[in-house]
N, CA, C and O atoms as a Tinker XYZ file with bonds, in Angstrom:
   264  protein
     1  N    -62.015000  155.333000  227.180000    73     2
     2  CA   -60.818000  155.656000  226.434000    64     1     3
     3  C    -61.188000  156.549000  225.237000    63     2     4     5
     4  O    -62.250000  156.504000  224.616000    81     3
     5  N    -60.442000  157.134000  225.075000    73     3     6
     6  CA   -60.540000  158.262000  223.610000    64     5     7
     7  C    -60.209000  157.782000  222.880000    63     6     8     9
     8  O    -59.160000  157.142000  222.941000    81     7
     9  N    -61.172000  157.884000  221.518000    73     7    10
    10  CA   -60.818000  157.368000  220.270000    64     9    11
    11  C    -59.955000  158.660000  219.339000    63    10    12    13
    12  O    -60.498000  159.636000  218.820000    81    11
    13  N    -58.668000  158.368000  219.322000    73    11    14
    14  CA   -58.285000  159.336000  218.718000    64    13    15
    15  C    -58.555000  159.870000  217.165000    63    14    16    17
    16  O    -58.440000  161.063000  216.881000    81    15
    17  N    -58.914000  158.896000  216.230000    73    15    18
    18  CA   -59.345000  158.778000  215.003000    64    17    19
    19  C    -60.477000  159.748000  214.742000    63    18    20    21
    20  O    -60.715000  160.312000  213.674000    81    19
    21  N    -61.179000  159.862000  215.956000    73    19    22
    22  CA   -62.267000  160.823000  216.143000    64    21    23
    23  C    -62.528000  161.576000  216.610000    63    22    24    25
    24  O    -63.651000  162.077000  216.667000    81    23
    25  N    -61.411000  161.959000  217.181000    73    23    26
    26  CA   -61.513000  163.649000  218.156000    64    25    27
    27  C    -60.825000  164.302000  217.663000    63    26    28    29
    28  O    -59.686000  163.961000  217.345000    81    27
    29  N    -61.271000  165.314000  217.482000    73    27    30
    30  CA   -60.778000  166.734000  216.627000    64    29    31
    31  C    -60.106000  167.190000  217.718000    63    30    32    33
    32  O    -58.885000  167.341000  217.679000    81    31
    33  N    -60.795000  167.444000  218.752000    73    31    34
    34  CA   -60.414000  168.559000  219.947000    64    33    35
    35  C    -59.461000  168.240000  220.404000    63    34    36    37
    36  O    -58.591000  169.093000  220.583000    81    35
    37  N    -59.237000  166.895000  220.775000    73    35    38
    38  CA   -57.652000  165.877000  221.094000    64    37    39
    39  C    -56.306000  166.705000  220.644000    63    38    40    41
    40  O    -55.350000  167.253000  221.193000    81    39
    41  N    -56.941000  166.403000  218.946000    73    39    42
    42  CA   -55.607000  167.084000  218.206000    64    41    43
    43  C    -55.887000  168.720000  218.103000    63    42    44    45
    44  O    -54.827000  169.145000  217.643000    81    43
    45  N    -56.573000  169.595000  218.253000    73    43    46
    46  CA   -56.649000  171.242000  218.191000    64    45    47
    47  C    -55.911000  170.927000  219.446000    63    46    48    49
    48  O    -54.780000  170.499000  219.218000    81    47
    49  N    -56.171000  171.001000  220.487000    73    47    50
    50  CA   -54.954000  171.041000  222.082000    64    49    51
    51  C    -53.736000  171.058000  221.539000    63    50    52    53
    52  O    -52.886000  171.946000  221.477000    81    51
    53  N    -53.766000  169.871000  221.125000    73    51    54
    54  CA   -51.952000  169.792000  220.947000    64    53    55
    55  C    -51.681000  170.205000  219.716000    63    54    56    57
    56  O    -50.456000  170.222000  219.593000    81    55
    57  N    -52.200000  170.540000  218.763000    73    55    58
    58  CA   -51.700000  171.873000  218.558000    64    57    59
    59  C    -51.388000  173.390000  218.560000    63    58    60    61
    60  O    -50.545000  174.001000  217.904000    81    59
    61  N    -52.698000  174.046000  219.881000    73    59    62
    62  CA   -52.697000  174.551000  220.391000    64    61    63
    63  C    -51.191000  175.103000  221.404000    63    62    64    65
    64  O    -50.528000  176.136000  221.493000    81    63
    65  N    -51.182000  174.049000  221.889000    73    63    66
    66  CA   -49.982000  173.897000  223.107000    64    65    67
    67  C    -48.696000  173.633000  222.195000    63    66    68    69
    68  O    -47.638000  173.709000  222.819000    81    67
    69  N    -48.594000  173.347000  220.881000    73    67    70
    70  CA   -47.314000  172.938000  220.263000    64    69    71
    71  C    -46.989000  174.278000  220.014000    63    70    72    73
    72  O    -45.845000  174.660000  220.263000    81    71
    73  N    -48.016000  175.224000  219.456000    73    71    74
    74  CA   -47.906000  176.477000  219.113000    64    73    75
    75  C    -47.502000  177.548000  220.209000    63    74    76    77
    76  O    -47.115000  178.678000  219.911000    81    75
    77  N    -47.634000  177.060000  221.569000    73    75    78
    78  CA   -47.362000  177.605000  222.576000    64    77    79
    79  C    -45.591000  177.766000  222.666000    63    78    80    81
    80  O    -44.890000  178.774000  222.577000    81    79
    81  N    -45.198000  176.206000  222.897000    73    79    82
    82  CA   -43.756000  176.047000  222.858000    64    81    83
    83  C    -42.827000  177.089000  222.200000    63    82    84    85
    84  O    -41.852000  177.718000  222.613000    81    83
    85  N    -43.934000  177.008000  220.225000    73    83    86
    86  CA   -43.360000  177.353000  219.424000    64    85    87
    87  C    -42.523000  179.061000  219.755000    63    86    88    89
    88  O    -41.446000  179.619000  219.547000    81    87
    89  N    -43.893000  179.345000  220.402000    73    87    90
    90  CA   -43.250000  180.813000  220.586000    64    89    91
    91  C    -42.904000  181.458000  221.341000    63    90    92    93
    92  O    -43.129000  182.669000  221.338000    81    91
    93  N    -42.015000  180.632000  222.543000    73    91    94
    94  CA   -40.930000  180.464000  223.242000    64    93    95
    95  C    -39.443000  180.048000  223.199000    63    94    96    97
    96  O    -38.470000  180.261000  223.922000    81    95
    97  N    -39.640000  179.451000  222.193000    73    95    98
    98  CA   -38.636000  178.525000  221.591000    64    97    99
    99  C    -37.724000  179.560000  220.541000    63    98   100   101
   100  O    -38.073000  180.291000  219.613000    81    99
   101  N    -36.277000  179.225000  221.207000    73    99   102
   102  CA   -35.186000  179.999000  220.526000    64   101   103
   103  C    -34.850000  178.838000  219.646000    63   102   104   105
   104  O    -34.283000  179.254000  218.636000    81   103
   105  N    -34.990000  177.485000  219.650000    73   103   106
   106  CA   -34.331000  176.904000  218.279000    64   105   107
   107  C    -35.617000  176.007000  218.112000    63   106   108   109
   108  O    -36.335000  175.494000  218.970000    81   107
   109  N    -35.672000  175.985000  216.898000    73   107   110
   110  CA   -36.494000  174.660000  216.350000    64   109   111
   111  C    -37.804000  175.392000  216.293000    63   110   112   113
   112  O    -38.790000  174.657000  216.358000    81   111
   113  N    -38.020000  176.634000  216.190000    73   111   114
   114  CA   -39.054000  177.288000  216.243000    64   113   115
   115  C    -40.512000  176.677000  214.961000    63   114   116   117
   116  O    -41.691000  176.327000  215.026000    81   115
   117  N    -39.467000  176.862000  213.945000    73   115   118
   118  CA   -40.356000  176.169000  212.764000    64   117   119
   119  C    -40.554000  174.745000  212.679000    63   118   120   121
   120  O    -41.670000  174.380000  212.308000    81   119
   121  N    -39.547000  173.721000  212.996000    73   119   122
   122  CA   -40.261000  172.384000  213.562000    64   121   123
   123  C    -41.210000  172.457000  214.014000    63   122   124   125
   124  O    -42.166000  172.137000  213.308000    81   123
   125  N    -41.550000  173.041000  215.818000    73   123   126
   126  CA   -42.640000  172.909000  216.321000    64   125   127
   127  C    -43.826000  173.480000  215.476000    63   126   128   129
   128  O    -44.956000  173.002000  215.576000    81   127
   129  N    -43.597000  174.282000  214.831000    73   127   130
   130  CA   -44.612000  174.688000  213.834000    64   129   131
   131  C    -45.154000  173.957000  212.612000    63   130   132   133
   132  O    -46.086000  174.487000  212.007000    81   131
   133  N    -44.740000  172.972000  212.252000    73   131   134
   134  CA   -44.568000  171.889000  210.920000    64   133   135
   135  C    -45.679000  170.944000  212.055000    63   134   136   137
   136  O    -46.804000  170.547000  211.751000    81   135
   137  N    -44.881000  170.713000  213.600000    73   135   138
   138  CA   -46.159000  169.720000  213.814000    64   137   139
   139  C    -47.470000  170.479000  214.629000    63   138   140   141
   140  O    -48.355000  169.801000  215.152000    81   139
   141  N    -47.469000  171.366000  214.649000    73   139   142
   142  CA   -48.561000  172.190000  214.574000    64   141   143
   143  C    -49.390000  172.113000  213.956000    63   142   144   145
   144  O    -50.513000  171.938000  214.427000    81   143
   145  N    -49.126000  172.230000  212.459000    73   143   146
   146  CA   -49.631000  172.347000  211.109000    64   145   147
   147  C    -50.252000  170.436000  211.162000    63   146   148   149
   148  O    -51.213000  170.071000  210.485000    81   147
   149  N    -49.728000  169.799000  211.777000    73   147   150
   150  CA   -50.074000  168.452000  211.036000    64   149   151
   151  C    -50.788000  167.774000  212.290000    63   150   152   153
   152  O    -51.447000  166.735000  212.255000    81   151
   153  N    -50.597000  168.350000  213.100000    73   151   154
   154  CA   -51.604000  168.047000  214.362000    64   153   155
   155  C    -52.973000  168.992000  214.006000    63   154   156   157
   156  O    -53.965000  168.581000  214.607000    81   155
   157  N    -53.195000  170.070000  213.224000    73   155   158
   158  CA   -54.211000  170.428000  212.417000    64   157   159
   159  C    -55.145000  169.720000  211.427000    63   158   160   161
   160  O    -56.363000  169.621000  211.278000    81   159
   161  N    -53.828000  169.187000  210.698000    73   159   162
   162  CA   -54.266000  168.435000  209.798000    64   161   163
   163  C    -54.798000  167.230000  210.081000    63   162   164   165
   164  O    -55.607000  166.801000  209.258000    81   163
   165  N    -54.470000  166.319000  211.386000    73   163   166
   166  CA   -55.218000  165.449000  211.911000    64   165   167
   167  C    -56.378000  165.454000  212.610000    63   166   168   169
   168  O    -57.162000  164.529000  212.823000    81   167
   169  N    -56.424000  167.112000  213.099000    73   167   170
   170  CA   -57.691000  167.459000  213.215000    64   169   171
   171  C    -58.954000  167.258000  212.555000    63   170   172   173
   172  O    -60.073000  166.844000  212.859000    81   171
   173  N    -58.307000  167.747000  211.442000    73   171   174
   174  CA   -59.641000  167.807000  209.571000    64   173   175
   175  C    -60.144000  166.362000  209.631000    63   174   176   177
   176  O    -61.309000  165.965000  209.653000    81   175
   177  N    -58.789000  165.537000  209.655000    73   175   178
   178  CA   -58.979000  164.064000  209.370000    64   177   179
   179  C    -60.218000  163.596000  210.329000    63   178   180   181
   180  O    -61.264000  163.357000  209.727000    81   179
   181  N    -60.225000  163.447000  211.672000    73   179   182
   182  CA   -60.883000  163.296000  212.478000    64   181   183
   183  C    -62.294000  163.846000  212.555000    63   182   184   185
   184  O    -63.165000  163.281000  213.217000    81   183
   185  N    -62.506000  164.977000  211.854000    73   183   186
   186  CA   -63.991000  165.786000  212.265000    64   185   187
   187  C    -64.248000  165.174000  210.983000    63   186   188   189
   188  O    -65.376000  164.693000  211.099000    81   187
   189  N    -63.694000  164.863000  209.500000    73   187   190
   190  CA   -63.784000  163.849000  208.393000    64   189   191
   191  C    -64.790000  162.419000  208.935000    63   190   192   193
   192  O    -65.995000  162.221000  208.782000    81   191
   193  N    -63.752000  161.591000  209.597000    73   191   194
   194  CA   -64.206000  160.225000  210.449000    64   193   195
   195  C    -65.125000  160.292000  211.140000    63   194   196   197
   196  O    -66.040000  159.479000  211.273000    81   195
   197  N    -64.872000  161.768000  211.892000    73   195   198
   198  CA   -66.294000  160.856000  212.668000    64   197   199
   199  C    -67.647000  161.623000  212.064000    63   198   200   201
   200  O    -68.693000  161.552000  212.709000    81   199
   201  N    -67.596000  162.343000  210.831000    73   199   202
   202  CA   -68.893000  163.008000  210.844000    64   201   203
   203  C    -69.488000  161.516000  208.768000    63   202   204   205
   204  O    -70.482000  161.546000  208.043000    81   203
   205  N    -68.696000  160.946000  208.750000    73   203   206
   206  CA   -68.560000  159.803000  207.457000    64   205   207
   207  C    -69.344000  158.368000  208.519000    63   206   208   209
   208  O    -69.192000  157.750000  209.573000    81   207
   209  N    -70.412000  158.492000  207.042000    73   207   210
   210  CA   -71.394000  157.375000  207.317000    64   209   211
   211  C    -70.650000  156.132000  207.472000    63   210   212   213
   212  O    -69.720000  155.900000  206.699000    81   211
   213  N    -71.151000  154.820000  208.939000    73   211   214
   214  CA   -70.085000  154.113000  209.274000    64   213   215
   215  C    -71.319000  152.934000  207.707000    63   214   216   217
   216  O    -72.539000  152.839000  207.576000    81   215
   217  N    -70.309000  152.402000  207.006000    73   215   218
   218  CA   -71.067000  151.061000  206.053000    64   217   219
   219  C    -71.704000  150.429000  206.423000    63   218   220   221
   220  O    -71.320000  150.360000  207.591000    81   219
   221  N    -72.886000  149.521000  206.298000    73   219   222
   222  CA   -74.009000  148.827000  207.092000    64   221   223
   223  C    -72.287000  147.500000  207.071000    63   222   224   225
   224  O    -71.201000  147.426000  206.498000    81   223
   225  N    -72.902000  146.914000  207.856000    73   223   226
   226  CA   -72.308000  145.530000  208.201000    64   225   227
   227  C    -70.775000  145.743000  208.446000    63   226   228   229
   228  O    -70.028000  144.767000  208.510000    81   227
   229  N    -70.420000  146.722000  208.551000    73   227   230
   230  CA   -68.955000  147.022000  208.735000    64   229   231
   231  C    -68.364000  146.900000  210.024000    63   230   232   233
   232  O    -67.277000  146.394000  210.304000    81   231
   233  N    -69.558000  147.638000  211.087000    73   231   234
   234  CA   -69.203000  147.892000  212.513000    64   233   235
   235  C    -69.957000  146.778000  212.892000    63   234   236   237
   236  O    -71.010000  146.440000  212.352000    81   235
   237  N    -69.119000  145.910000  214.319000    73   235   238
   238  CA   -69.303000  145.357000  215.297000    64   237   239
   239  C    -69.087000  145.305000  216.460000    63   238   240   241
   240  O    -68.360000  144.439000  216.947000    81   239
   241  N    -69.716000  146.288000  217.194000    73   239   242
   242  CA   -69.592000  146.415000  218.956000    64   241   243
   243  C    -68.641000  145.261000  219.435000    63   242   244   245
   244  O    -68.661000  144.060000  219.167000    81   243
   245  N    -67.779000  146.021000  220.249000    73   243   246
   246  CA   -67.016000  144.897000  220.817000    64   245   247
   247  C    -67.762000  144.049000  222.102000    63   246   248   249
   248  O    -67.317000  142.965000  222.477000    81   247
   249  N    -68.862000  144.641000  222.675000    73   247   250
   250  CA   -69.692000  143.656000  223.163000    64   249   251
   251  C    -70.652000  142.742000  222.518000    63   250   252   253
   252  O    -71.394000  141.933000  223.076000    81   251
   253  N    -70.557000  142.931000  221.561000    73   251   254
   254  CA   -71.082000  142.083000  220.740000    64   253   255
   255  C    -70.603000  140.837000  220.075000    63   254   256   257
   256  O    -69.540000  141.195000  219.566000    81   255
   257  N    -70.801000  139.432000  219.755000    73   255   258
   258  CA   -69.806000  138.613000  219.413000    64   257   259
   259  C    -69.973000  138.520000  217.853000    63   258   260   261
   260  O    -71.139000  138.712000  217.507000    81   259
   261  N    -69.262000  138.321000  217.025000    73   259   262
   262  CA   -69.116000  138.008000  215.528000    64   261   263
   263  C    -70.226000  137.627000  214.869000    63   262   264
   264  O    -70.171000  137.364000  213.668000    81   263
């Protein structure tokens, strides 16, 4: 499964492809463009997360028990 929190590329696609719509699109042109912009911005977030040191004792494998 994809961790979305951590894929950049996840969110560049879809905003990629939102930007596609966008400029086809006779109404709502600038909506699709607003989530363009913020499917970008979840991009940043993500290449942020996953490149941020995880805290010692923070992470626990879910195969792992408590």
């Amino acid at each position: 499964m994809t961790d979305f929190l951590t894929n950049a590329d996840h969110w560049r696609r879809r905003a990629e492809r939102t930007r596609a719509l966008a400029a086809n699109a006779v109404k709502d042109q600038g909506r699709l463009l607003k989530v363009a912009e913020e499917y970008d911005r979840l991009a940043a977030l993500a290449d942020r997360r996953r490149s941020a040191p995880v805290p010692a004792g923070s992470y626990v494998p879910a195969s792992q028990p408590e």
